[in-house]
N, CA, C and O of each residue as an XYZ file, in Angstrom:
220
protein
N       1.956      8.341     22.491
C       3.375      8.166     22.671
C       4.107      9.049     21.671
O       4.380      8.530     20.588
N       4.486     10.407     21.903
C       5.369     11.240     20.803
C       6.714     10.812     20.611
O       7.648     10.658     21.398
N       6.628     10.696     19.703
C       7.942     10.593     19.266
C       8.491      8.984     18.622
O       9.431      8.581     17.937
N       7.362      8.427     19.259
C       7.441      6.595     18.784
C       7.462      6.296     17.520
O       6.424      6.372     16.863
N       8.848      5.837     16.860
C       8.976      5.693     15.286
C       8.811      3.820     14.835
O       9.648      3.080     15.352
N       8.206      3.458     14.306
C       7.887      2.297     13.674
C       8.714      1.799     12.746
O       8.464      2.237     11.623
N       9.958      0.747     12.825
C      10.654      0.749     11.991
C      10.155     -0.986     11.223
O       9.816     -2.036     11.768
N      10.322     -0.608      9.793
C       9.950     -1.916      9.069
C      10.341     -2.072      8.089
O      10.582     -1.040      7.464
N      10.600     -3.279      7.459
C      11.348     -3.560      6.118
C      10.553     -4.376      5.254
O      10.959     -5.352      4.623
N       9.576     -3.984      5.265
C       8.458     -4.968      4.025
C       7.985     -3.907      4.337
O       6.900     -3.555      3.874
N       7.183     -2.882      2.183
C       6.373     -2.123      2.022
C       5.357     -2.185      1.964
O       4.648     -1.191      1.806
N       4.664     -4.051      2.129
C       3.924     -4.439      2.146
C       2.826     -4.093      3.649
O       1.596     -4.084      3.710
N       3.840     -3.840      4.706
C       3.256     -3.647      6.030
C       2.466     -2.028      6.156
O       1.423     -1.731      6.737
N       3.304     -1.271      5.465
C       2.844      0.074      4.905
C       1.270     -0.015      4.723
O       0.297      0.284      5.415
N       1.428     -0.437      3.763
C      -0.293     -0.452      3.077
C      -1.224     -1.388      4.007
O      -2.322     -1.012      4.416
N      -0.791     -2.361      4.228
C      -1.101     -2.994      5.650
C      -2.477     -1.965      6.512
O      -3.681     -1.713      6.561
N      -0.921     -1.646      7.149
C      -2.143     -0.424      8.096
C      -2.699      0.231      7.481
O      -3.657      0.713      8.086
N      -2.596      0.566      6.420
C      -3.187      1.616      5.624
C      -4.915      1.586      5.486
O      -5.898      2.324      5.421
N      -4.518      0.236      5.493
C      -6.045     -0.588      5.151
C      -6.785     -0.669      6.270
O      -8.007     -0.697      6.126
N      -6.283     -0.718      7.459
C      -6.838     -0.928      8.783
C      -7.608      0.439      9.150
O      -7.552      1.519      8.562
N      -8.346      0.077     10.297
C      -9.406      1.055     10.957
C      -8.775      1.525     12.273
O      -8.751      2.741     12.462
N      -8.216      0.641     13.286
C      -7.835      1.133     14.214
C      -6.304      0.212     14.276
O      -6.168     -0.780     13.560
N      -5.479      0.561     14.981
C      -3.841     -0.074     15.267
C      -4.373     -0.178     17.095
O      -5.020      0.775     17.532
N      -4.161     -0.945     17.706
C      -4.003     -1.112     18.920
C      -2.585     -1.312     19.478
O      -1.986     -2.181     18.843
N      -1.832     -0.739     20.530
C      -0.655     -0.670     20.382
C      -0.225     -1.604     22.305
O      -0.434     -1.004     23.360
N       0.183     -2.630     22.264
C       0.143     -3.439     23.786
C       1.908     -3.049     24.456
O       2.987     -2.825     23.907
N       1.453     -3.126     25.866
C       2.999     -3.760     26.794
C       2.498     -4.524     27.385
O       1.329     -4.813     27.639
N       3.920     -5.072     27.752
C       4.121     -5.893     28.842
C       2.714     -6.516     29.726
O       2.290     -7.638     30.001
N       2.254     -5.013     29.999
C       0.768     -4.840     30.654
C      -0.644     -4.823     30.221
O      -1.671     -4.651     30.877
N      -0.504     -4.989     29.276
C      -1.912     -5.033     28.451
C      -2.122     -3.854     27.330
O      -1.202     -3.152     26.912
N      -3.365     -3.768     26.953
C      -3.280     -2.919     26.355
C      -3.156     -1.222     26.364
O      -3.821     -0.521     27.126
N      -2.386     -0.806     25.584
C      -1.948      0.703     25.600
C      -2.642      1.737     25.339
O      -2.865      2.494     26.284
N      -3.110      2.033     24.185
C      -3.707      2.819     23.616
C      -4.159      1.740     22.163
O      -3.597      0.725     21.750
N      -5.547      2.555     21.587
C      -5.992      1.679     20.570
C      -6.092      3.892     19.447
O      -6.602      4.913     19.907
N      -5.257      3.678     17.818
C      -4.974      4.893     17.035
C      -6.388      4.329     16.200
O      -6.804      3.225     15.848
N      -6.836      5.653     16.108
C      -7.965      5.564     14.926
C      -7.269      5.867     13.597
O      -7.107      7.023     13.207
N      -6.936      4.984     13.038
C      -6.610      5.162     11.359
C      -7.474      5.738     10.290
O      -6.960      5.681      9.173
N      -8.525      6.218     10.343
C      -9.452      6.621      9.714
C      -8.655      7.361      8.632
O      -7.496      7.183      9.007
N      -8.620      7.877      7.835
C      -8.174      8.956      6.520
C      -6.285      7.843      6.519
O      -5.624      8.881      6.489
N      -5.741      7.289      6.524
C      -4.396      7.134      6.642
C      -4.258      6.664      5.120
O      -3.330      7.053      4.411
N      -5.307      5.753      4.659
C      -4.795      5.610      3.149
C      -4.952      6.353      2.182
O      -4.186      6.439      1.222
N      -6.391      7.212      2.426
C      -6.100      8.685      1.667
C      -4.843      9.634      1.731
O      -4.535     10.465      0.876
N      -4.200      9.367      2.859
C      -3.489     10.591      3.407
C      -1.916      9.976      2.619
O      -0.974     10.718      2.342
N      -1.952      8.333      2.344
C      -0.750      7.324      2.192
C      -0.604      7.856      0.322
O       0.396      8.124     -0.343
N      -1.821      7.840      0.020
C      -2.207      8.256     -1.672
C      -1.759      9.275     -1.901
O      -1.111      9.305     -2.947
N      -1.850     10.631     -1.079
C      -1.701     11.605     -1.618
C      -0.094     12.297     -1.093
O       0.406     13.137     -1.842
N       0.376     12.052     -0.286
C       1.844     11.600     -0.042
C       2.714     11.234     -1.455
O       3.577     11.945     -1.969
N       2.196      9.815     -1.963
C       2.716      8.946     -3.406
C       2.493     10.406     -4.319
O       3.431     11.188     -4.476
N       1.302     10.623     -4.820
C       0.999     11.583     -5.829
C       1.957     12.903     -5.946
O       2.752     13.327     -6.785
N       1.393     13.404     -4.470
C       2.863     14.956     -4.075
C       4.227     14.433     -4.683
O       4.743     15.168     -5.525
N       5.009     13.008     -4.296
C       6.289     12.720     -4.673
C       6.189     12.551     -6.012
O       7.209     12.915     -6.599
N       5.343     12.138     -6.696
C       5.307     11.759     -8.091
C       5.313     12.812     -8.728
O       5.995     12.770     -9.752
N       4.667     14.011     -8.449
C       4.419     15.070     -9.208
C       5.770     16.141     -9.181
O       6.055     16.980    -10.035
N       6.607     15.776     -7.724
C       8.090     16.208     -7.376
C       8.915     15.622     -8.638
O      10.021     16.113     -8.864
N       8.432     14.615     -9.450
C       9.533     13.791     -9.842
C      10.497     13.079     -9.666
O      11.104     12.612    -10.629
């Protein structure tokens, strides 16, 4: 689904997935597509670090 933005207000949900292996995503109709999360909390780490090192 391009372009599908995830909106959330606990940073807690962030790391959440972060931690997860796969996100399965449902409608109405069952299930949609199932995202392989594999690398996302490496990728969540080094995101933090780049901004940190921005200052």
């Amino acid at each position: 689904m391009p372009g599908v933005d995830i909106v959330f207000d606990n940073g807690d949900f962030l790391w959440d997935i972060a931690a997860k292996y796969t996100m399965t995503l449902f409608s109405e109709a069952g299930e949609v597509m199932a995202i392989d999360l594999g690398g996302t909390m490496a990728a969540l780490n080094e995101a933090i670090a780049c901004q940190e090192a921005q200052g």
